[in-house]
C-alpha positions in Angstrom: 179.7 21.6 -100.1 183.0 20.4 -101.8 184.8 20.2 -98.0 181.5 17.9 -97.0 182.1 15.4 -99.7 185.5 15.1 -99.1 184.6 14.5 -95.6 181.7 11.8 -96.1 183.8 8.8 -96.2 184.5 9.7 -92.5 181.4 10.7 -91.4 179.9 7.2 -93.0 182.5 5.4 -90.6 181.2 7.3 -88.4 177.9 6.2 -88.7 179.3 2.7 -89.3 181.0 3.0 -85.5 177.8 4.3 -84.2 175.7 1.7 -85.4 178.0 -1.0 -84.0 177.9 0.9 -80.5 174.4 1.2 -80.1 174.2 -2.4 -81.5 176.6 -3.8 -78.6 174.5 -1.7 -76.0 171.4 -3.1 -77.2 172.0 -6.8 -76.7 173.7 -6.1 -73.8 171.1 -4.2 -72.3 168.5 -6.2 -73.4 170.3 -9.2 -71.4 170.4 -7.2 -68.5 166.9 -5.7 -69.0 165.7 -9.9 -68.4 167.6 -10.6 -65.9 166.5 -7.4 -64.2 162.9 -8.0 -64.5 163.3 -11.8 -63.7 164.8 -10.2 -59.8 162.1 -7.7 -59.9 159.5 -10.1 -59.7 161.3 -12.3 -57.7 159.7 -14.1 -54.5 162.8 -13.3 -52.6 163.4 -10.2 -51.0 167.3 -10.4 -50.9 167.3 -11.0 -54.9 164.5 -8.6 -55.6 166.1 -5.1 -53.2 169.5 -4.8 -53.9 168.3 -4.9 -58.0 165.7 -2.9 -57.6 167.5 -0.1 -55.6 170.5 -1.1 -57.9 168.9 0.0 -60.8 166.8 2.8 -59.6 170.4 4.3 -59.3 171.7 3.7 -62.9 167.7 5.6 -63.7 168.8 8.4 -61.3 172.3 8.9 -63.0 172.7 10.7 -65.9 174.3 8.4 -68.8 177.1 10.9 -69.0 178.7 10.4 -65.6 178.2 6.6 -65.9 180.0 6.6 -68.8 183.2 8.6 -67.4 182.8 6.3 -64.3 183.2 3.6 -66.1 186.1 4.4 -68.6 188.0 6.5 -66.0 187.1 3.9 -63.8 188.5 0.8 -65.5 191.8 2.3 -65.9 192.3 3.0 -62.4 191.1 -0.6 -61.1 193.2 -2.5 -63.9 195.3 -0.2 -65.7 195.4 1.0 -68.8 196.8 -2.1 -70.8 193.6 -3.8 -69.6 190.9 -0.7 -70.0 188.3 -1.4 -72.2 188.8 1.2 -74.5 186.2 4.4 -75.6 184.4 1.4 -77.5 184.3 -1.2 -74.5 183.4 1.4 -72.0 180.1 2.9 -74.4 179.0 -0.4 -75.0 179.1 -1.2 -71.6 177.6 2.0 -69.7 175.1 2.2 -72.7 174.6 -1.1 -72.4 173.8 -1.0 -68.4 171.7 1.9 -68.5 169.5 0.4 -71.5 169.3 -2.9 -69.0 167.9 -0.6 -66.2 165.3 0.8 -68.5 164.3 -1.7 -69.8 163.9 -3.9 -66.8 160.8 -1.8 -66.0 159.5 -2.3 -69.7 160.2 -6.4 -69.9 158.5 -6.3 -65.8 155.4 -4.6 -67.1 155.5 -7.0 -69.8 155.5 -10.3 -67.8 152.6 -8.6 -65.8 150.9 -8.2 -68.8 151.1 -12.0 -69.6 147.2 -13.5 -68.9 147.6 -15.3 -66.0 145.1 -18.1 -67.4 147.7 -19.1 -70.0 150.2 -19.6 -67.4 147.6 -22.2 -65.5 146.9 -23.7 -68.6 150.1 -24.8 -69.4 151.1 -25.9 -66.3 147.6 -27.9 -66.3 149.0 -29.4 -69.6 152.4 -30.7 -67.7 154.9 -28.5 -69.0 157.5 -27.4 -66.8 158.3 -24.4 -65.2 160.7 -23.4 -68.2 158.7 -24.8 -70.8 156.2 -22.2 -69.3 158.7 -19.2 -69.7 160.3 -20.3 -73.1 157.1 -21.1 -74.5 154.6 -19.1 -73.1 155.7 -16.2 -71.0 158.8 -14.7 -72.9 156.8 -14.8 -76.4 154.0 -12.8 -75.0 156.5 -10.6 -72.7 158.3 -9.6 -75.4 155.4 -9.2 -77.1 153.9 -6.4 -75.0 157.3 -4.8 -74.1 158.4 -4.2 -77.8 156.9 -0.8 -78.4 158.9 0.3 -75.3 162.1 -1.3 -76.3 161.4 0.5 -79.8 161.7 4.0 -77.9 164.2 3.4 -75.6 166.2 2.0 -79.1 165.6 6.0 -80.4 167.2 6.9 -77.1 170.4 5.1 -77.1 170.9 5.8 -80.5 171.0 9.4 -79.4 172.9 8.9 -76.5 176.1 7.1 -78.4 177.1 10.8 -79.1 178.2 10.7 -75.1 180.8 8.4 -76.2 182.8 11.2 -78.3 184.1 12.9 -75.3 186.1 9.2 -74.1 187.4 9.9 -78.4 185.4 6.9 -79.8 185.1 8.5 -83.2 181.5 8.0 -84.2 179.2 10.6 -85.5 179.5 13.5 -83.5 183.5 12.9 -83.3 183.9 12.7 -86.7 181.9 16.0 -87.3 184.2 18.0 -85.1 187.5 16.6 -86.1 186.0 18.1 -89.2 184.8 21.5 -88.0 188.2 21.9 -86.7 190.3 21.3 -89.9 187.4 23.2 -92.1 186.3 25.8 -89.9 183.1 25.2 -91.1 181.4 23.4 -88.5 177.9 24.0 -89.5 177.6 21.5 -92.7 179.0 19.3 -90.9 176.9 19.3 -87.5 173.8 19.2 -90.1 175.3 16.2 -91.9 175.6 14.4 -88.5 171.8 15.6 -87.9 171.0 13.7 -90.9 172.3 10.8 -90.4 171.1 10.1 -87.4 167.3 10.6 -88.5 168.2 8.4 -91.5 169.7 5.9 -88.5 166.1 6.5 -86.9 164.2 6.2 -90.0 165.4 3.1 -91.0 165.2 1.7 -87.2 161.1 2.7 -86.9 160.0 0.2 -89.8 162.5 -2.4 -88.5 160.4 -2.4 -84.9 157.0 -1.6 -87.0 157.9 -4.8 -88.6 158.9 -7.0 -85.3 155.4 -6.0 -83.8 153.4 -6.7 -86.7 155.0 -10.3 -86.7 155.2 -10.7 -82.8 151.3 -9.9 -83.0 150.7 -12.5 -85.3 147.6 -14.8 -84.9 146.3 -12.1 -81.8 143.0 -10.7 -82.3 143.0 -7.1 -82.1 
C-alpha cells in the first residue's frame, strides 16, 4: 500500500496523458467520422468507393497494427527528427480508426434525419448549407450520440495500445512500476480503477449531451 502511494503522483499523470490522448483521438476522429459519412452518402461513385472500401479496411485492421504502422511508419518515410512521436502517432491511429467507426454511426444518423424537414427548409429558401448547419447536422448528431458515447468507452480502452510505442499513460506507468516494486498487482488494479473512474465520469457527460441534444423532441 505504502509503494502505491508513493507511486500515485505517476499513475495520476498517467491518467492525465491518457485523457489528453483519447481527447486528441476523439476530435480527430470525430472530424473524420463527417467527412466519412458526407462521401458515404455521396452521389458520386468515385468519392463514395475508394472511402468506403478505405474505411472498411481501417474496420478490418486491428488498432494494434495500425498503430505500429503508423509510428514505425513515419520514421521510415521522414525520419526520425520529423516522426510524430508515441503521442502524435496514438492520436493519429486512434484518431483514424475512431473516424472509420464512426462514419457508419454519423451515416446512419443523416439517414435518420426526416426527410420532410429537409423539404421544408428548402421550401423556406434556405440554402443547401443553411440546410446542413441548421437542420441536418443538429438532428444527425442528435441520433448518432449514443453511438459516439460507446465507441468513446472503446477508445478510452484502446489508448493502453499506445504503451508499447512508450507513451507513458496508464498502463505504462503501471509497469514501470511493477518493475521497480515487484509488485505488479496493486498497481495493475490501480490502473483498473482509474479507468472505470475515467468511464464513470465520461457516461454522465454523454447522458448529459443527449438529454440536451433531445431537447424540445417529444418522446
Amino acid at each position: 500500500m505504502t509503494e502505491l502511494v508513493g507511486f500515485a503522483p505517476q499513475l495520476l499523470a498517467g491518467a492525465a496523458m491518457t485523457i489528453e490522448l483519447a481527447l486528441g483521438a476523439l476530435l480527430l476522429g470525430l472530424a473524420l467520422g463527417l467527412l466519412g459519412a458526407a462521401a458515404k452518402l455521396s452521389g458520386h461513385s468515385w468519392v463514395r468507393l475508394p472511402v468506403t472500401l478505405f474505411l472498411n479496411l481501417l474496420r478490418g485492421v486491428p488498432e494494434f497494427l495500425i498503430l505500429l504502422i503508423v509510428y514505425f511508419g513515419a520514421s521510415q518515410l521522414v525520419g526520425d527528427e520529423w516522426s510524430p512521436g508515441p503521442f502524435g502517432a496514438g492520436v493519429f491511429a486512434l484518431g483514424i480508426v475512431f473516424g472509420a467507426y464512426s462514419s457508419e454511426t454519423f451515416r446512419g444518423g443523416f439517414l435518420a434525419v426526416p426527410a420532410g424537414q429537409l423539404e421544408a427548409a428548402r421550401a423556406f429558401g434556405m440554402t443547401q448549407r443553411q440546410v446542413f448547419i441548421l437542420i441536418r447536422l443538429p438532428q444527425a448528431w442528435r441520433f448518432a450520440l449514443p453511438g459516439i458515447g460507446n465507441l468513446w468507452q472503446g477508445l478510452i480502452k484502446d489508448t493502453s495500445l499506445v504503451s508499447v510505442v512508450g507513451l507513458e499513460e496508464i498502463v505504462r506507468k503501471a509497469n514501470i512500476a511493477a518493475e521497480v516494486t515487484k509488485h505488479p498487482f496493486p498497481f495493475y488494479l490501480a490502473a483498473m480503477g482509474i479507468y472505470l473512474a475515467i468511464v464513470s465520469v465520461s457516461n454522465p457527460t454523454f447522458a448529459w449531451l443527449e438529454r440536451r441534444a433531445n431537447q424540445g423532441v417529444r418522446q
